[in-house]
N, C-alpha and C positions, 0 to 999 in steps of 0.2 A: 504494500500500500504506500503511497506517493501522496503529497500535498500536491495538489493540480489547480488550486487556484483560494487567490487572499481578497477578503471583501475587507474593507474600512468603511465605516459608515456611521452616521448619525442616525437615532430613533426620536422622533419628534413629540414629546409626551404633550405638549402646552395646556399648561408652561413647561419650559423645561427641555433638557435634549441630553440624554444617552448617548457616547461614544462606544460602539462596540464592534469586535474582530471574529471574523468567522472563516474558520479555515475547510476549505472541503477535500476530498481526496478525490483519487482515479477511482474510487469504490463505491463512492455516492456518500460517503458519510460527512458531518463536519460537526465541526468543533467552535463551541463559542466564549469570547474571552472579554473583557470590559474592560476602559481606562479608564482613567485616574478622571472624575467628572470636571477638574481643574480647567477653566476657559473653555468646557463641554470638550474637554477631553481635544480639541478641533487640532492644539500640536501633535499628539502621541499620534493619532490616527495619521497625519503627515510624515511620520516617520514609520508608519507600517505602511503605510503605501508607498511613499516615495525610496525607505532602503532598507526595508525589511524583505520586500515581497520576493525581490530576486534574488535573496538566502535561500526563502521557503520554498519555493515551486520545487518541486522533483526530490523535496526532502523526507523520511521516512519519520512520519509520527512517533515513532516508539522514540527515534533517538533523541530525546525532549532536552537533556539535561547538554549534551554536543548544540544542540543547535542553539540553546537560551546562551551559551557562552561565547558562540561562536559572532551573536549576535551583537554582545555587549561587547564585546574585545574590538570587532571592525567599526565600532560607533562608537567607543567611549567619551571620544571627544563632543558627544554631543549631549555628556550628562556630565558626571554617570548620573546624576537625580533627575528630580524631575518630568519632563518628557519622555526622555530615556525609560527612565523605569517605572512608569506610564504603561509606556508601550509592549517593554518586555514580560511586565506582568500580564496584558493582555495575552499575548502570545501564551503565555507558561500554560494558563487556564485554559486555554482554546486544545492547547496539545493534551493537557488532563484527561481533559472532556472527550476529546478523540479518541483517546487510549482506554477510555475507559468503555467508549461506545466498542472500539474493536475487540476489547476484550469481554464484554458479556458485563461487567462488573461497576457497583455505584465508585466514585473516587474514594472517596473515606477508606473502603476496602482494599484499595489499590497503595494510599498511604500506612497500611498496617493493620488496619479494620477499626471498628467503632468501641470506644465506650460505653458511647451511646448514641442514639438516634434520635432523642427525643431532647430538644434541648431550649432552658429555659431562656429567654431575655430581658436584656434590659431596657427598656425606653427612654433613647437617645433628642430630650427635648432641644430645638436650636430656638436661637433667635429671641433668646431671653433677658439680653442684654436689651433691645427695645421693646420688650415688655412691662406694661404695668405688674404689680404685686399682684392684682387680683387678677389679671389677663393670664398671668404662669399658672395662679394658682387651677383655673377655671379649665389649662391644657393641662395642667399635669391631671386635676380629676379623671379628663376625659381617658387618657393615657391611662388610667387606674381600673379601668373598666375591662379592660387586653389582661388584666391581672400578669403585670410585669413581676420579675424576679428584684428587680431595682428601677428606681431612675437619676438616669443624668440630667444636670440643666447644664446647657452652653451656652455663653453669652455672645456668640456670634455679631461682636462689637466692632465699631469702626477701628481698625489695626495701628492706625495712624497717629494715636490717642494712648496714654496708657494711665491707670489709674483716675477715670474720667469719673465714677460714681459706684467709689468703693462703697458710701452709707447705705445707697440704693442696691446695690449687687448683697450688701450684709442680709438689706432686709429681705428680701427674695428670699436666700438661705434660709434663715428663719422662717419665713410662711412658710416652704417648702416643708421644712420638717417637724414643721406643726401640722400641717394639713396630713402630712401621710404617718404621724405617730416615733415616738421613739425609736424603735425596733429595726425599724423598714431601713434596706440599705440604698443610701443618697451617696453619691458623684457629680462635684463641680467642675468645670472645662470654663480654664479661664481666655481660649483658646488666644494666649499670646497677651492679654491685654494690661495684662500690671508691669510696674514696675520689681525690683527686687522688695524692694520696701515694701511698696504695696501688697503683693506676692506674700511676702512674712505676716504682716497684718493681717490680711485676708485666709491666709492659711491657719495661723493661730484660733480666731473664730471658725471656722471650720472644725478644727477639733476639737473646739467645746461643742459644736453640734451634730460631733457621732458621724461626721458623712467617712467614706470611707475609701477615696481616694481624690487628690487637686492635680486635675491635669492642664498641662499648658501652661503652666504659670508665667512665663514671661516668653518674651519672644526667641523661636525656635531655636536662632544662630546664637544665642546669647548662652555661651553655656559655663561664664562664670557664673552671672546672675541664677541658672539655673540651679551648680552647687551652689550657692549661697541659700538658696530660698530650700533645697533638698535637705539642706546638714542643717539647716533654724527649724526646721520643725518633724514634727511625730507623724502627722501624717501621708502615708504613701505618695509622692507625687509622682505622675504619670506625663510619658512623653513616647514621641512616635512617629505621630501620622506624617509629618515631614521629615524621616530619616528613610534614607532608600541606601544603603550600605551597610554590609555586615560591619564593615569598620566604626561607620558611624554612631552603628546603633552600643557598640563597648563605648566608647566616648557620653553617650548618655550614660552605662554604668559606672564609668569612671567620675559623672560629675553627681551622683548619688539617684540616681530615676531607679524608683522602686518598681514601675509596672511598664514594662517597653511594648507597647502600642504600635505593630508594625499596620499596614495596610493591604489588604491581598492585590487592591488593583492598582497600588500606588509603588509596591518593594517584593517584585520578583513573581509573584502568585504564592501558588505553592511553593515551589523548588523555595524563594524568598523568604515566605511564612517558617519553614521547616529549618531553614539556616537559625533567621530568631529567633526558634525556639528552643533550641538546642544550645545558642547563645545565651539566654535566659535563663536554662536549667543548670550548667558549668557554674554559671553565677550568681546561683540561689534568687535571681531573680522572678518575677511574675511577667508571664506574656497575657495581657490582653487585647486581642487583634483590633486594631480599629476599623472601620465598616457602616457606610453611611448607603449606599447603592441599592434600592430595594429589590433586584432581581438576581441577574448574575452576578456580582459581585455578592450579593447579601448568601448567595445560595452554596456559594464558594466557598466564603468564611464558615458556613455552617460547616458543608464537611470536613474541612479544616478540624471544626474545633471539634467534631465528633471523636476524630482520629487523636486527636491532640492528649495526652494520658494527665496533665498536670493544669487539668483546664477549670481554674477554679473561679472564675468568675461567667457570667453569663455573656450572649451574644450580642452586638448591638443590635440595636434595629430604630431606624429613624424616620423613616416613612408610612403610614400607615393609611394611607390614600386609597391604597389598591390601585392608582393609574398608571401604572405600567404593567398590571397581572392581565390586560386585555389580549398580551399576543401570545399566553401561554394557556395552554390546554391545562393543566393546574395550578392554579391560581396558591402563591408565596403567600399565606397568612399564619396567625398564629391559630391555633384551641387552645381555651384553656391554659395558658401561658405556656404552649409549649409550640416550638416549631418541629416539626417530624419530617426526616428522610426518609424515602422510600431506599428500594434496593433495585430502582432503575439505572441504567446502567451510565456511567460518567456525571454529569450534572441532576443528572435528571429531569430537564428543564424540553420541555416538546412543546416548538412554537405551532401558532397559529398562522403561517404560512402568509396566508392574504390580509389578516391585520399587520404585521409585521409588514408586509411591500408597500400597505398602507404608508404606513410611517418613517417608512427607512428612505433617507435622505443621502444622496451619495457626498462625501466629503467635501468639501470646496469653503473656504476662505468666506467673510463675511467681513 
């Protein structure tokens, strides 16, 4: 079996747009992978199109782990972050899914097999930095009804700013964990927006209120400020979603990051995810994958974390729209606060063929 032909393309949700890779073979099968949704994904998918494609064509599916190197080695210079491994995670997931189509078997299996299959989440709230106290409180209710395992608030704040209404982000907290009780486990995502200062003050408060890990504290390249704000306080800080290097990601535990947050469509897919975690376990540290993408990406991380043996916290999940389950014959929800794999074979994800043409946008510049 031969890769015989590379789509890039855009999935038009509106609002909203999908960057996704799908690889087909000379057999008829294909494989589907997602990027990094960053500027709708519209660079990564330019570098699967424009100098990936003619790696792939005539390549053999199986040899996943040759060609994802083979890939990054002749392009480094065009990352290695970012775009770069955007795009390469695309790929890794696309070859997954193939291999798993060709060989009868779900990926989880294919990684080692499952702990479990049934796995709970956490409710990944954004966009709570321009929120009122009672506007968070009235989405988190809602988000309470999915009967989450946790919820995150993220303040998805203007980056430019730091430290802009730490009284206001305090109170938040607070209603937060007055509304959902003592007990219940809460995660804030300051994503980037404090200063070191701020960061320590805000963290402190934080663990007078039990939550149970501060991620992002300050901004991502900052990684004195980052040890600074790790070694002042007790509670777990967590970082990640913008680290696309095995190297990079020791450099967060060098500067004290308790829970390394990699991304499956942002740092390698699998092959990526399976590097960090193994990085993580050397280093008594906690991997919890970060995961914003409600279809393939989100479906990815799941078997990820099925396979994953030291998987102690829950999945994200931050969408909960259902507008992107329209091109899939089963529809990505939760029951019951639990997401469940089947044991169809790779992803498990079987589009709706003519929704999907619907929507799919061939690449091009805007």
């Amino acid at each position: 079996m031969r890769i015989e032909r590379v789509e890039a393309f855009h999935v038009d949700w509106q609002p909203g747009r999908s960057g996704w890779v799908r690889l087909w073979t000379d057999e008829g099968l294909s494989g589907l992978g997602e990027v990094s949704p960053m500027g709708q994904g519209s660079a990564a998918l330019e570098i699967v199109r424009g100098c990936f494609t003619r790696m792939l064509v005539g390549a053999d599916p199986l040899d996943a782990a040759v060609i994802q190197e083979r890939l990054f080695q002749d392009h480094i210079k065009l990352g290695p972050g970012g775009a770069l491994a955007a795009a390469l995670a695309a790929i890794d997931i696309a070859l997954w899914d193939l291999k798993g189509k060709q060989l009868g078997q779900p990926i989880y299996r294919l990684l080692g097999g499952a702990w479990r299959t049934e796995l709970p989440f956490y409710a990944s709230i954004g966009g709570a930095g321009r929120m009122s106290v009672q506007r968070l409180c009235t989405v988190v209710e809602d988000w309470m009804n999915l009967q989450p395992a946790a919820v995150k608030i993220r303040l998805d704040a203007d980056k430019t700013t730091r430290d802009a209404d730490l009284a206001g982000d305090l109170a938040k907290a607070r209603a937060v964990r007055e509304l959902v009780g003592e007990e219940f486990p809460l995660a804030f995502d300051a994503n980037n927006n404090y200063s070191a200062h701020g960061a320590l003050r805000m963290g402190r408060e934080l663990e007078d209120l039990g939550y149970a890990w501060f991620e992002e504290p300050v901004a991502s390249l900052a990684l004195d400020a980052l040890a600074k704000v790790a070694g002042g306080l007790d509670i777990p800080v967590s970082a990640g979603e913008q680290t696309y290097t095995l190297t990079d990601f020791k450099t967060l535990i060098d500067a004290g990051v308790a829970i390394l947050q990699p991304d499956i469509v942002k740092m390698g897919g699998f092959t990526g995810l399976a590097d960090v975690a193994a990085l993580a376990r050397a280093y008594g540290v906690d991997g919890v994958p970060h995961q914003t993408q409600p279809t393939v990406g989100h479906v990815a991380n799941l078997h990820f974390l099925a396979a994953l043996a030291h998987a102690h916290h829950p999945a994200e999940y931050n969408d909960k729209s259902g507008r992107q389950n329209v091109v899939l014959t089963r529809p990505v929800h939760p029951v019951a606060g639990y997401f469940a794999l089947s044991d169809a074979p790779g992803l498990g994800l079987e589009m709706v063929e003519s929704e999907l043409q619907r929507r799919q946008r061939p690449w091009r510049p805007e």
